[in-house]
N, C-alpha and C positions, 0 to 999 in steps of 0.2 A: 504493500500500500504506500501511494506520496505521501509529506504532510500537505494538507489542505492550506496550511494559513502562512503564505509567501508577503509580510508585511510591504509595503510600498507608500510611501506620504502624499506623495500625488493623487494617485487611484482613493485614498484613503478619504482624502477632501473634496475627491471632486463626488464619488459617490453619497458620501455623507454628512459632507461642509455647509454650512450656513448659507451658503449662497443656492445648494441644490434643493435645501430643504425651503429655500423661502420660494421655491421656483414656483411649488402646486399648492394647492388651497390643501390637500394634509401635511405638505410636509410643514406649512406654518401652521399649520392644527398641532403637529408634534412639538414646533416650538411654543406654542403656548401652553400648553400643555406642562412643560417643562418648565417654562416660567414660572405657573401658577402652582407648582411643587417645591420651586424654591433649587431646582438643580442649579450645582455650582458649575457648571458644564454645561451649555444648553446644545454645542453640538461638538463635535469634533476636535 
């Protein structure tokens, strides 16, 4: 079997950065979401 998880900083943010999440009406559903939890992280 490979390992599955080949880390990458690019792919890392472009998949799951602030800027892809603000792109569709959930992924700024997940930031608010996150907000309204109080994450010290809200994405990436």
């Amino acid at each position: 079997m490979s390992t599955t998880y080949q880390p990458k900083k690019r792919k890392r943010k472009r998949v799951h950065g602030f800027l892809k999440r603000s792109a569709s009406p959930g992924g700024r559903r997940v930031l608010k979401s996150r907000r309204q939890k109080g994450r010290k992280n809200i994405t990436v």
